[in-house]
KOLKE-930069 format. One record per residue (C-alpha): chain; x, z, y; residue number from 1. Coordinates in pm, whole numbers. Example, Ala and Ser with C-alpha at 12.3 -4.5 7.8 and 13.67 -1.06 7.14 Angstrom:
BEGIN
+----+--------+--------+--------+-----+
| ch |      X |      Z |      Y |   i |
+----+--------+--------+--------+-----+
|  A |   1230 |    780 |   -450 |   1 |
|  A |   1367 |    714 |   -106 |   2 |
+----+--------+--------+--------+-----+
// end
This chain:
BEGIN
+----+--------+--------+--------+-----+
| ch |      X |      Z |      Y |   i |
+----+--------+--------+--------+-----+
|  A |   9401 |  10925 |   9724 |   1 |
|  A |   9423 |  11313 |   9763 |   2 |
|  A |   9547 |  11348 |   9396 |   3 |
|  A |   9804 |  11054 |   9450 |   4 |
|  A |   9897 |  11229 |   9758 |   5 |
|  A |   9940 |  11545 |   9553 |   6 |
|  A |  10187 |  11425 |   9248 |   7 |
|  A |  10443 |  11217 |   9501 |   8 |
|  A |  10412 |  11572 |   9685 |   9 |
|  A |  10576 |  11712 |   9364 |  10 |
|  A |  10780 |  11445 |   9313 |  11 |
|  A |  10961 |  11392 |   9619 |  12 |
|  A |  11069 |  11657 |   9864 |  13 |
|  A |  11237 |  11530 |  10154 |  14 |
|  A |  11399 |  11720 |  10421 |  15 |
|  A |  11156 |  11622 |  10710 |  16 |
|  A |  10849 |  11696 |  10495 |  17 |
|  A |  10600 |  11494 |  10282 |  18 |
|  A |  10358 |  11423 |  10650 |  19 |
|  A |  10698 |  11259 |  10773 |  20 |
|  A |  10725 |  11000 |  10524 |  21 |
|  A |  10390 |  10950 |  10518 |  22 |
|  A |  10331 |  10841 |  10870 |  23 |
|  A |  10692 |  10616 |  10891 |  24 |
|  A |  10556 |  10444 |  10564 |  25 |
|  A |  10204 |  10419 |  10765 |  26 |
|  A |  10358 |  10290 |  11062 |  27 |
|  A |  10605 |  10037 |  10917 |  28 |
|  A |  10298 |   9879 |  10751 |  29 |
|  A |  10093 |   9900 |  11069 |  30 |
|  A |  10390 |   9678 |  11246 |  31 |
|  A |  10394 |   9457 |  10987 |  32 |
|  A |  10014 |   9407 |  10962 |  33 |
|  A |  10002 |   9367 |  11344 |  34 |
|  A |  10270 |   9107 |  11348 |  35 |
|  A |  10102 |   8921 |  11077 |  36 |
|  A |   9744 |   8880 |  11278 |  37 |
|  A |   9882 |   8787 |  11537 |  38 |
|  A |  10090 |   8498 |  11392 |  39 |
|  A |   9858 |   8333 |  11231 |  40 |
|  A |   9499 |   8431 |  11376 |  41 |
|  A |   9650 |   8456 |  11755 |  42 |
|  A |   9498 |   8803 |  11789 |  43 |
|  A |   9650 |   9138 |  11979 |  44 |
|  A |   9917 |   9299 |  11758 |  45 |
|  A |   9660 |   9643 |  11820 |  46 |
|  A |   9399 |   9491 |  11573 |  47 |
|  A |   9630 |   9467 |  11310 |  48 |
|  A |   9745 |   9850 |  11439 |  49 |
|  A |   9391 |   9973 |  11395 |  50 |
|  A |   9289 |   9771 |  11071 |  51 |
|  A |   9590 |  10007 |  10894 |  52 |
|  A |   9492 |  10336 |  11053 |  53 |
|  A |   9092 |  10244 |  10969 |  54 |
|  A |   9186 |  10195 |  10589 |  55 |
|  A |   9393 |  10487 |  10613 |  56 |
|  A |   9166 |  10745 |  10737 |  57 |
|  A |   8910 |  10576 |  10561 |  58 |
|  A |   9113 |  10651 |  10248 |  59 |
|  A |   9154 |  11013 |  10297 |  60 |
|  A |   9496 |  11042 |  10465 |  61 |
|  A |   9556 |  11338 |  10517 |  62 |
|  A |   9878 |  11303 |  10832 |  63 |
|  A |   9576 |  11309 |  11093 |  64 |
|  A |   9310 |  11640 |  11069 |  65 |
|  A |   9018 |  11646 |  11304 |  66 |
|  A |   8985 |  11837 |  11603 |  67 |
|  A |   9387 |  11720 |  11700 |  68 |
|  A |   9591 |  11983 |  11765 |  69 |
|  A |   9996 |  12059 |  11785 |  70 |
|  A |  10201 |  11785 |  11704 |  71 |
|  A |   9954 |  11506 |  11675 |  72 |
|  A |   9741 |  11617 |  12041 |  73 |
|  A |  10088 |  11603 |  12189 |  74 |
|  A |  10188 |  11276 |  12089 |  75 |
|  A |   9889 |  11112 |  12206 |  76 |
|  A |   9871 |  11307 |  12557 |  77 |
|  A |  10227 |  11154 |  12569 |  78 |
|  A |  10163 |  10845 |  12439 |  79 |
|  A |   9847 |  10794 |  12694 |  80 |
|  A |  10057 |  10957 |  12969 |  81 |
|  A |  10324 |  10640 |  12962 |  82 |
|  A |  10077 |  10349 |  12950 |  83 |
|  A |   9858 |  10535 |  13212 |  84 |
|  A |  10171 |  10580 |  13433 |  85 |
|  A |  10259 |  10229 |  13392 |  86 |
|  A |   9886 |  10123 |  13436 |  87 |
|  A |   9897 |  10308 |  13784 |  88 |
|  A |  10249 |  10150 |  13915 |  89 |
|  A |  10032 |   9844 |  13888 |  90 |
|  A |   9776 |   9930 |  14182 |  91 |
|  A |   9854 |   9897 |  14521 |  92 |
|  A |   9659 |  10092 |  14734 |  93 |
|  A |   9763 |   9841 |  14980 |  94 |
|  A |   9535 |   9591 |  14830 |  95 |
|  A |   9229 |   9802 |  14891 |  96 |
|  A |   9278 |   9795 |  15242 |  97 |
|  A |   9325 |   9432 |  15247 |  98 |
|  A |   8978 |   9413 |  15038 |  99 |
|  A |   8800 |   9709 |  14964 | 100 |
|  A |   8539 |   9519 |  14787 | 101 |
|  A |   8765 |   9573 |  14451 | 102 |
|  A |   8736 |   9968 |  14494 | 103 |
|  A |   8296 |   9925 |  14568 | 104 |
|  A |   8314 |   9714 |  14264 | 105 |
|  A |   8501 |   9993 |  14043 | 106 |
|  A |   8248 |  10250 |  14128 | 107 |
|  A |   7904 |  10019 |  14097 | 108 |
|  A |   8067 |   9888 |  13761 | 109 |
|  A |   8134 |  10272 |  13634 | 110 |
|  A |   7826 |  10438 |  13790 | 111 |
|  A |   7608 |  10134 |  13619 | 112 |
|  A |   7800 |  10201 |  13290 | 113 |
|  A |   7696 |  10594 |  13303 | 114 |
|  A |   7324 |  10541 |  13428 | 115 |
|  A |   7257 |  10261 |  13129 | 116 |
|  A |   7475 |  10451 |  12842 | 117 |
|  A |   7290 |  10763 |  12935 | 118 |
|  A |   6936 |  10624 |  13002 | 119 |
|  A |   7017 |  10425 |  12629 | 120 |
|  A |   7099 |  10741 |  12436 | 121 |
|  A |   6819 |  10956 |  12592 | 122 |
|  A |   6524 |  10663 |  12533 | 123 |
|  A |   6651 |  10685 |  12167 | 124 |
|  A |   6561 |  11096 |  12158 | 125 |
|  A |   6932 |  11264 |  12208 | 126 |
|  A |   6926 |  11577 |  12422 | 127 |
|  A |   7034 |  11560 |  12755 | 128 |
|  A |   7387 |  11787 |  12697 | 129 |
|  A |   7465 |  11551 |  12462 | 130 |
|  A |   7394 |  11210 |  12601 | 131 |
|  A |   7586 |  11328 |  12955 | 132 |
|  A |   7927 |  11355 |  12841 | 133 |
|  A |   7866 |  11086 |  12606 | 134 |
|  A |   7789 |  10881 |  12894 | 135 |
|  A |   8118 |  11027 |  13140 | 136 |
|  A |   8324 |  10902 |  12821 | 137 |
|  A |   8148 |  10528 |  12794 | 138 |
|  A |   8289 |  10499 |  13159 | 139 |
|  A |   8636 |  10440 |  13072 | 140 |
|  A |   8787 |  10146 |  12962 | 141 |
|  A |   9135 |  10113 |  12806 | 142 |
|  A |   9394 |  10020 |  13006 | 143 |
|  A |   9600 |  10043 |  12688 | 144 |
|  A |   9460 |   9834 |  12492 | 145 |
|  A |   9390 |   9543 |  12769 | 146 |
|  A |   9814 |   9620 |  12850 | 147 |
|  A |   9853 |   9507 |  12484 | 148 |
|  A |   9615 |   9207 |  12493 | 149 |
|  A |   9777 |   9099 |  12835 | 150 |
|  A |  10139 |   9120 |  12645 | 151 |
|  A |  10034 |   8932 |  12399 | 152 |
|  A |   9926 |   8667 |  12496 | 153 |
|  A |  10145 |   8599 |  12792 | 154 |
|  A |   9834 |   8622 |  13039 | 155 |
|  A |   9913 |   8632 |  13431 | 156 |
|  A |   9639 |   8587 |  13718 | 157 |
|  A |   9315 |   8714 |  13887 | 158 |
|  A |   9115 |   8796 |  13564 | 159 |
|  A |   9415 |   8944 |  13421 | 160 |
|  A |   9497 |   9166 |  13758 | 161 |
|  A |   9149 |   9255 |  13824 | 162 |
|  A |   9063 |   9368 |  13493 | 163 |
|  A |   9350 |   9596 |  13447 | 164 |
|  A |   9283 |   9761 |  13790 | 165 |
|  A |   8911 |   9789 |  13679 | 166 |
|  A |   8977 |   9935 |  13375 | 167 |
|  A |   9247 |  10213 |  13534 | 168 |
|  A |   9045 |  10312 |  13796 | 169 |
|  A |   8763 |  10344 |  13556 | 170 |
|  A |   8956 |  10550 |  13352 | 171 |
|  A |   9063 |  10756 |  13675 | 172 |
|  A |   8709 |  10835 |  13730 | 173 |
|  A |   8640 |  10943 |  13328 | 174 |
|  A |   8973 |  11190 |  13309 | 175 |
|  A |   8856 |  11352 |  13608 | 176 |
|  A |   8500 |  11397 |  13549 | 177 |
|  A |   8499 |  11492 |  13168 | 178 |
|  A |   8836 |  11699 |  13198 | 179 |
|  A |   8573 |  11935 |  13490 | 180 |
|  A |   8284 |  11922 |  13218 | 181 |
|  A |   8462 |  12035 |  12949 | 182 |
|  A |   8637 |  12295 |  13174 | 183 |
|  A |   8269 |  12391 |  13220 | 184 |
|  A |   8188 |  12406 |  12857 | 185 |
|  A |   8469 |  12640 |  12795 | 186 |
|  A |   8259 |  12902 |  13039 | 187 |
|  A |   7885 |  12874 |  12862 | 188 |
|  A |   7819 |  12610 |  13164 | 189 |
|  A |   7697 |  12233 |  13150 | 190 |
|  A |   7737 |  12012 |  13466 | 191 |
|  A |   7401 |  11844 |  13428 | 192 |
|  A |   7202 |  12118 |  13343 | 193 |
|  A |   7343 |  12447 |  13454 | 194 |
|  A |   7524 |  12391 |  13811 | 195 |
|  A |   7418 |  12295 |  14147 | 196 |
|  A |   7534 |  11975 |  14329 | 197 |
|  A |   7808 |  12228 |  14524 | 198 |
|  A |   7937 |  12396 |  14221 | 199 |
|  A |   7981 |  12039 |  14000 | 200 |
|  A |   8177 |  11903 |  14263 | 201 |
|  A |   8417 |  12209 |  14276 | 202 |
|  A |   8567 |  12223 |  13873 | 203 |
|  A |   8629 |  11802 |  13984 | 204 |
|  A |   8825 |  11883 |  14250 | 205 |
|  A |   9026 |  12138 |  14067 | 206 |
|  A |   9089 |  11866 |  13844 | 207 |
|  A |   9201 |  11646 |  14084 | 208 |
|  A |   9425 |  11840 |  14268 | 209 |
|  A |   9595 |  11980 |  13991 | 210 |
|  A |   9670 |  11667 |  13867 | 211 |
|  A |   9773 |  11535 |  14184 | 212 |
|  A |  10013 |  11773 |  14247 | 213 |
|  A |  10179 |  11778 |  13860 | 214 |
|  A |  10144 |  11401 |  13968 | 215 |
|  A |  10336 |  11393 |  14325 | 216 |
|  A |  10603 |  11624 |  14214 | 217 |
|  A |  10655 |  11346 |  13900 | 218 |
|  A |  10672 |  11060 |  14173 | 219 |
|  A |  10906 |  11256 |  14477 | 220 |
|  A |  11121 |  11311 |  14162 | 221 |
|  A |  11157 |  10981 |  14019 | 222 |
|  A |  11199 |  10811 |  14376 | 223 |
|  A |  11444 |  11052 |  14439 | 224 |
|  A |  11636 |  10968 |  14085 | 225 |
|  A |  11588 |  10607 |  14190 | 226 |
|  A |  11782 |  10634 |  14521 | 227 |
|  A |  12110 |  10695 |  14273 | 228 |
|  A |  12034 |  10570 |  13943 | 229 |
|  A |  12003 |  10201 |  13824 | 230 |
|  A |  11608 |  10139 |  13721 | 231 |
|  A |  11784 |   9874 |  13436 | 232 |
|  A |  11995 |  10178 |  13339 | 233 |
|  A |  11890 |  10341 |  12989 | 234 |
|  A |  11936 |  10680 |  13158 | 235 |
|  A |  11679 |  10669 |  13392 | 236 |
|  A |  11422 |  10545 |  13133 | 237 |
|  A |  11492 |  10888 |  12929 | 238 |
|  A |  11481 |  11070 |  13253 | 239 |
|  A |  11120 |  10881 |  13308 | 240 |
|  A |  11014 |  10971 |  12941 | 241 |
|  A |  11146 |  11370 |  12985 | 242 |
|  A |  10953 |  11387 |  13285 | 243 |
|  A |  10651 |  11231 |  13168 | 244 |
|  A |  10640 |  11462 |  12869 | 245 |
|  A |  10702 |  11793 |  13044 | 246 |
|  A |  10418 |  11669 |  13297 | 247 |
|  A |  10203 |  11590 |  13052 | 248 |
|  A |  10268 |  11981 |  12880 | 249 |
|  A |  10226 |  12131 |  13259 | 250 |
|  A |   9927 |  11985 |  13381 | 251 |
|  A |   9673 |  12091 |  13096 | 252 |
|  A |   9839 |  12447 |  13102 | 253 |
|  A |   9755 |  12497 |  13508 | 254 |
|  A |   9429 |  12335 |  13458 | 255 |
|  A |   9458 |  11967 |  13538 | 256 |
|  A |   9465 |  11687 |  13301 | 257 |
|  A |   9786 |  11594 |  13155 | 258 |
|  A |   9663 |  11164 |  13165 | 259 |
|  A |   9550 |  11164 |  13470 | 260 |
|  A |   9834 |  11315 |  13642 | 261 |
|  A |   9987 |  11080 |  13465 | 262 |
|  A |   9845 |  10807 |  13605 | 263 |
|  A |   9828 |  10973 |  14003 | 264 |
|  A |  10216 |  10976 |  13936 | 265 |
|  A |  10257 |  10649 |  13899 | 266 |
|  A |  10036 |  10501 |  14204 | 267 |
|  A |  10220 |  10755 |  14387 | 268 |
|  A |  10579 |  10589 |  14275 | 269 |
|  A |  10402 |  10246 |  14367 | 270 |
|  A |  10298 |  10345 |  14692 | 271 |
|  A |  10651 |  10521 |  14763 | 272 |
|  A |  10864 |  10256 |  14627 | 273 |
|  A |  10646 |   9931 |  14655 | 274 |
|  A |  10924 |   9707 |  14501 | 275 |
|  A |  10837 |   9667 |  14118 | 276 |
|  A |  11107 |   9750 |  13931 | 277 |
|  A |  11103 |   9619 |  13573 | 278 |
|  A |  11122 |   9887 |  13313 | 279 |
|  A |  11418 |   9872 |  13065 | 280 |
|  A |  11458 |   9733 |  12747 | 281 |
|  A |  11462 |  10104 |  12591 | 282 |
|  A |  11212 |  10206 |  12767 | 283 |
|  A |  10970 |   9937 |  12634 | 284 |
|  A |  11064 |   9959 |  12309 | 285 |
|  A |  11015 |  10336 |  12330 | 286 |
|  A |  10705 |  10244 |  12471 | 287 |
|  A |  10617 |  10026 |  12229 | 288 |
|  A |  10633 |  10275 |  11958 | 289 |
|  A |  10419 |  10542 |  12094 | 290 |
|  A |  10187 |  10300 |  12185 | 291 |
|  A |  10172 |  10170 |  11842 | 292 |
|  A |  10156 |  10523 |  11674 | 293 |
|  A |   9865 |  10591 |  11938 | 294 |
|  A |   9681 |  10346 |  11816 | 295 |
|  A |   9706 |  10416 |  11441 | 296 |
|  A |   9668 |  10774 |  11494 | 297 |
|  A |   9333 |  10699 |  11681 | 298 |
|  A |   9179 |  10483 |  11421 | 299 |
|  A |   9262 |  10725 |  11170 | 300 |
|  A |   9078 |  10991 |  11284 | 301 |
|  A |   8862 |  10781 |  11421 | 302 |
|  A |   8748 |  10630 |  11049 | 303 |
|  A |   8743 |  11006 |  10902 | 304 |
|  A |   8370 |  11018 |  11132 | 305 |
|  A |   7981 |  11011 |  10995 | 306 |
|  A |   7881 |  10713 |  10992 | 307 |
|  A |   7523 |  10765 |  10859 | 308 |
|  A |   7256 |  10547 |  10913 | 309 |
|  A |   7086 |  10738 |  11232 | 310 |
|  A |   7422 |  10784 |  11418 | 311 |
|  A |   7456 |  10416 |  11332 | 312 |
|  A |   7176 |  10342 |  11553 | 313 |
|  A |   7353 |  10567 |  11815 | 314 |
|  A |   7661 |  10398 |  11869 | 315 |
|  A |   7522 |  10061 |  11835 | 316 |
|  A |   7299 |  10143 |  12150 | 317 |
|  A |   7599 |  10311 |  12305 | 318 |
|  A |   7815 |  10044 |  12272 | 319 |
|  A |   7551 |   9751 |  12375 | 320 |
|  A |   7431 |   9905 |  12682 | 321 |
|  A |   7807 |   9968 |  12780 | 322 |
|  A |   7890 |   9625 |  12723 | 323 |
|  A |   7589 |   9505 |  12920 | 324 |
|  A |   7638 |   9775 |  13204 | 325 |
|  A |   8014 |   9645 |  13283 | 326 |
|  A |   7952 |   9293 |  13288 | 327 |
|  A |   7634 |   9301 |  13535 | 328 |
|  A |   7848 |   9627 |  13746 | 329 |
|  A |   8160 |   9388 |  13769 | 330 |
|  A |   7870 |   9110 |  13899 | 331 |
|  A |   7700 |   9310 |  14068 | 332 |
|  A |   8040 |   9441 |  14314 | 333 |
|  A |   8168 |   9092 |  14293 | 334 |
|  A |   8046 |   8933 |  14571 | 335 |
|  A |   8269 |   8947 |  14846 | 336 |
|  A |   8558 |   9063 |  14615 | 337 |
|  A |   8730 |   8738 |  14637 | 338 |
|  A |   8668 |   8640 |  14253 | 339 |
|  A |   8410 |   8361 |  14168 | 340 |
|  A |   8101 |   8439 |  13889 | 341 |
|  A |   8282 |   8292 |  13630 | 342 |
|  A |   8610 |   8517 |  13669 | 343 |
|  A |   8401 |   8808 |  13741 | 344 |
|  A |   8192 |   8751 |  13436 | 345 |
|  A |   8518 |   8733 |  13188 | 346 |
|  A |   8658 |   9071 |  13389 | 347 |
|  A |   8376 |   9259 |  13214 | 348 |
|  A |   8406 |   9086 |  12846 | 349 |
|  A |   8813 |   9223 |  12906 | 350 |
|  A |   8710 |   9577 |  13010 | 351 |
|  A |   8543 |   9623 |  12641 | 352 |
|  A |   8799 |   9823 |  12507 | 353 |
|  A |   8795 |  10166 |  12408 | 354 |
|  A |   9048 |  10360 |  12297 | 355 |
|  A |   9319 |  10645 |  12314 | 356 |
|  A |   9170 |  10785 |  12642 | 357 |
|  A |   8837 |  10855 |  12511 | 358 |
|  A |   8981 |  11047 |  12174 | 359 |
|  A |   9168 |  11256 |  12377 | 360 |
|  A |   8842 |  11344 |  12608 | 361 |
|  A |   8655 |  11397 |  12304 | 362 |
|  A |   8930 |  11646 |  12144 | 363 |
|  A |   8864 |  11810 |  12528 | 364 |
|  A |   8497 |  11867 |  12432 | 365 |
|  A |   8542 |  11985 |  12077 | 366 |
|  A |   8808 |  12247 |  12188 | 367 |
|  A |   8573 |  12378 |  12455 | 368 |
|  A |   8255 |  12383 |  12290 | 369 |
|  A |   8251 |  12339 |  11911 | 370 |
|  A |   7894 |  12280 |  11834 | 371 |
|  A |   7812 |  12058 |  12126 | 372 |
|  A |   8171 |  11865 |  12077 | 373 |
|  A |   8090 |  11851 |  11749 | 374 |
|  A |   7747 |  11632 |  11818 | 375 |
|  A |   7924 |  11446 |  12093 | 376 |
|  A |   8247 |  11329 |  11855 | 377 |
|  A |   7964 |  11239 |  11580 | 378 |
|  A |   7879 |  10946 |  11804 | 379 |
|  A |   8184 |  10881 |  11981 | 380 |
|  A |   8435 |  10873 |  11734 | 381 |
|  A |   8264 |  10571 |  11531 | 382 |
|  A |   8240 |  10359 |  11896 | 383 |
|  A |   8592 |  10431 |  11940 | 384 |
|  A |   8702 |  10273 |  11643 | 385 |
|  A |   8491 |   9943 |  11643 | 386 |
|  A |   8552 |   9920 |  12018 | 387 |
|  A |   8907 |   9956 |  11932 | 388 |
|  A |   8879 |   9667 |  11754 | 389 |
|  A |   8614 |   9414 |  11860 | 390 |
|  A |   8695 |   9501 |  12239 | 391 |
|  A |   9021 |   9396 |  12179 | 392 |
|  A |   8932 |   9045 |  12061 | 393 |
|  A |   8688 |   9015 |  12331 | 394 |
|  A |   8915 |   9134 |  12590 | 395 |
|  A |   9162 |   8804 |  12387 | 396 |
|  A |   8835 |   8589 |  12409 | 397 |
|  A |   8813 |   8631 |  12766 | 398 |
|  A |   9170 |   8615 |  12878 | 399 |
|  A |   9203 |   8271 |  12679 | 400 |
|  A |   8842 |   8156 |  12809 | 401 |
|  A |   8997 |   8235 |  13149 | 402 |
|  A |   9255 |   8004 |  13134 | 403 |
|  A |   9504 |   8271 |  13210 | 404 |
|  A |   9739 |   8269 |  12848 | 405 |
|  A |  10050 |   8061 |  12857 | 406 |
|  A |   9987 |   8048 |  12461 | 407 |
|  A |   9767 |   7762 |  12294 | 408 |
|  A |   9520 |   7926 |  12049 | 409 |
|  A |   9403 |   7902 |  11807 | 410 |
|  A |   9732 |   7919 |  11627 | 411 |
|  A |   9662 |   7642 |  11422 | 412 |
|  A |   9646 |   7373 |  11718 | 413 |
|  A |   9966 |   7157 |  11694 | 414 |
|  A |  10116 |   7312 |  12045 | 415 |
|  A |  10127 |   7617 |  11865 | 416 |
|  A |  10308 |   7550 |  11555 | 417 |
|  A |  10561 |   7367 |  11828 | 418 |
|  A |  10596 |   7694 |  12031 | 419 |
|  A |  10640 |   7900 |  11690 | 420 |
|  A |  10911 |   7686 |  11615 | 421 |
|  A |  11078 |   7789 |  11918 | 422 |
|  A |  11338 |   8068 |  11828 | 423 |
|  A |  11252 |   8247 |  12174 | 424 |
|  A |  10881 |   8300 |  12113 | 425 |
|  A |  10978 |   8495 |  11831 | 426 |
|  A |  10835 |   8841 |  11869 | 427 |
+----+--------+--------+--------+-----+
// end
């Protein structure tokens, strides 16, 4: 493919550069490819997203170089800066008063997921710097992914709600915590092994409150925008996006995480302005196409990883025991919680997804230690992609065994071909 690569080089020249066309040809097949799987096998429009981007990388394109860096980090700190925002103007902190059983069910599901992922990674001989932030990163789920999943299929209701809430605060707890380790590894330090109880909790709380901060002044300024500008109004969803970026280039430069104050920002905004207020039409489809982009550029880089037999073996026993640890930690918080067994038990099939969040984290790790991120991305980049992937039809299994979709699948049942008849289901 390099070669082929080479001789259009010489061929064609265009203004914007030979990367440029690359990626717009890349992407206009990765819309098509999603739009076609989920016609006619009812799946997320991501899988079809991350099929293109696996063959890709896996072909040698070349638009996507490991560790990320300029352009390419940007756009995905951007890209999982919007759905994270949007993920957090979906929680009510209101709720948690009303039944705080949700937020002891967040923690006992994510503190479960790191104790099994990291018990499962040492048992199989990897070295404890290794298996820790491997273990910080198997914590989050992907809000991102389960956003697309929910949009696709049309799903409303308790599974629906309470997985997406899972899944953010889960990936609350992972920005903080991995953004303060890799801080760490940038000064010869290692949370686990190096630092007291006292001095791991300090770099965390750095994190936070940088992130808070970037994060409030985002929300004050956005309620304050919303007090004179329409929220339907296509000038208010570029102000959103302008602010979102230069947040997202501010936090990591004062030492906070660009996502997660992100994502503060936005349950801030909720809290402040508890109305929802639908986002606009160019503002999704904006949206739409970072998220989409995100998605490809993760499974490109993500299919450019080893995958040799013995890290095989690694990320098969990384991704079991995290599947295992968030299905018995969402049953294991559930009682009380309002939700019956059943729900609770298709919650943790939905939070299976793994995605844009943990690529970034990883990059994190590789810029602040190379060797060590090196040995972490070796495993974590080939979970990503499959998790990408097969968590995304789980996370579709579940919704539809849930009884939450408004769509019939599979796509071949006769209310289906009635609905795709319809000119208004047309997507």
């Amino acid at each position: 493919m390099n070669e082929l690569l080479a001789i259009w080089a010489e061929w064609i020249r265009p203004s914007a550069g030979l990367a440029t066309v690359q990626w717009s040809i890349l992407l206009a097949l990765a819309a098509a490819c999603g739009h076609l799987i989920h016609r006619y096998t009812g799946l997320p429009k991501v899988v079809g997203y991350s099929v293109i981007g696996a063959f890709a990388g896996l072909a040698g394109f070349t638009g996507a170089v490991w560790p990320l860096q300029g352009i390419s980090l940007f756009l995905l700190e951007l890209g999982v800066a919007v759905v994270l925002f949007e993920a957090g103007g979906r929680i009510s902190l209101r709720w948690f008063r009303h039944n705080p059983m949700v937020l002891v069910q967040s923690l006992l599901e994510s503190a479960l997921t790191y104790g099994a992922v990291y018990w499962a990674l040492t048992f199989m001989g990897m070295r404890d710097t290794v298996a820790q932030p491997l273990a910080l990163l198997a914590m989050a789920a992907s809000p991102a992914v389960l956003a697309r999943v929910l949009m696709d299929t049309h799903a409303s209701g308790p599974v629906s709600e309470r997985a997406m809430v899972l899944s953010t605060l889960s990936t609350l707890y992972a920005l903080t915590l991995c953004s303060a380790s890799a801080g760490m590894m940038r000064r010869g330090r290692h949370v686990l092994t190096d630092m007291s109880l006292t001095d791991t909790f300090y770099p965390v709380l750095v994190v936070l409150g940088l992130s808070f901060v970037v994060g409030a002044i985002l929300a004050l300024t956005l309620r304050t925008a919303l007090r004179v500008m329409s929220p339907t109004s296509e000038n208010t969803a570029i102000l959103l996006l302008a602010l979102i970026a230069a947040g997202a280039a501010l936090a990591a430069n004062f030492g906070g995480s660009a996502p997660l104050s992100a994502l503060l920002g936005g349950m801030l905004l909720k809290q402040l302005n508890p109305r929802p207020w639908s986002w606009p039409r160019q503002m999704g489809t904006a949206s739409a196409m970072l998220t989409m982009l995100m998605f490809v550029l993760v499974s490109v880089v993500a299919a450019q990883a080893d995958w040799r037999g013995p890290v095989a073996g690694l990320v098969l026993a990384l991704i079991a025991a995290r599947a295992l640890a968030k299905i018995f930690g969402v049953a294991l918080g559930n009682a009380g919680s309002g939700a019956s067994w059943r729900q609770a038990l298709w919650v943790g099939c939905a939070m299976s997804p793994m995605s844009s969040v943990v690529l970034l984290l990883v990059s994190q790790f590789v810029s602040a230690a190379p060797t060590l991120g090196r040995q972490i991305a070796g495993v974590a980049l080939p979970a990503i992609l499959l998790m990408e992937v097969l968590g995304a039809v789980l996370a579709t299994v579940a919704i539809y065994r849930a009884g939450e979709s408004s769509r019939p699948w599979p796509p071949g049942s006769r209310a289906s071909l009635k609905e795709s008849k319809d000119p208004a289901n047309e997507s």
